[in-house]
Every structure is written in structure tokens, then in C-alpha cells.
Phi, psi and omega in degrees: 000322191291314184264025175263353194264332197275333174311272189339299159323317186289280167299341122295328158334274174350292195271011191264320172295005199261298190212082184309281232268163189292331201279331159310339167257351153301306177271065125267306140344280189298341180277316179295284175349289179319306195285343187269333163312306196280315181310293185330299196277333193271326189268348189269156186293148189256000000 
């Protein structure tokens, strides 16, 4: 248990360095949104 708190932990830090300010996780947000868009219209059948 201490080291899935200790993983968990790690990978925040990680991703908090990733994108200081709230506006770098918005467009990370949006970005990801778009590519889950796109995927999406690339997988449906024409």
C-alpha cells in the first residue's frame, strides 16, 4: 500500500512539472479531448 501512495505521489509531482499554471492543464485537457475526437471520426465506419 505505502508504495502504490509512493507511485501515486511521484506521478503527481511528474505531471504537476509537466504544467505549472491551471492554463497548461486546460490546453492538455483540450488537447487530449481533440485527439479522443479525432480518433473517434477516424474509427467510425464511412
Amino acid at each position: 500500500m505505502k508504495a502504490l501512495f509512493m507511485m501515486l505521489l511521484g506521478l503527481s509531482v511528474l505531471s504537476l512539472t509537466a504544467c505549472n499554471t491551471m492554463e497548461g492543464v486546460g490546453q492538455d485537457v483540450k488537447a487530449t479531448g481533440g485527439a479522443v475526437e479525432k480518433a473517434a471520426k477516424d474509427a467510425k465506419p464511412k
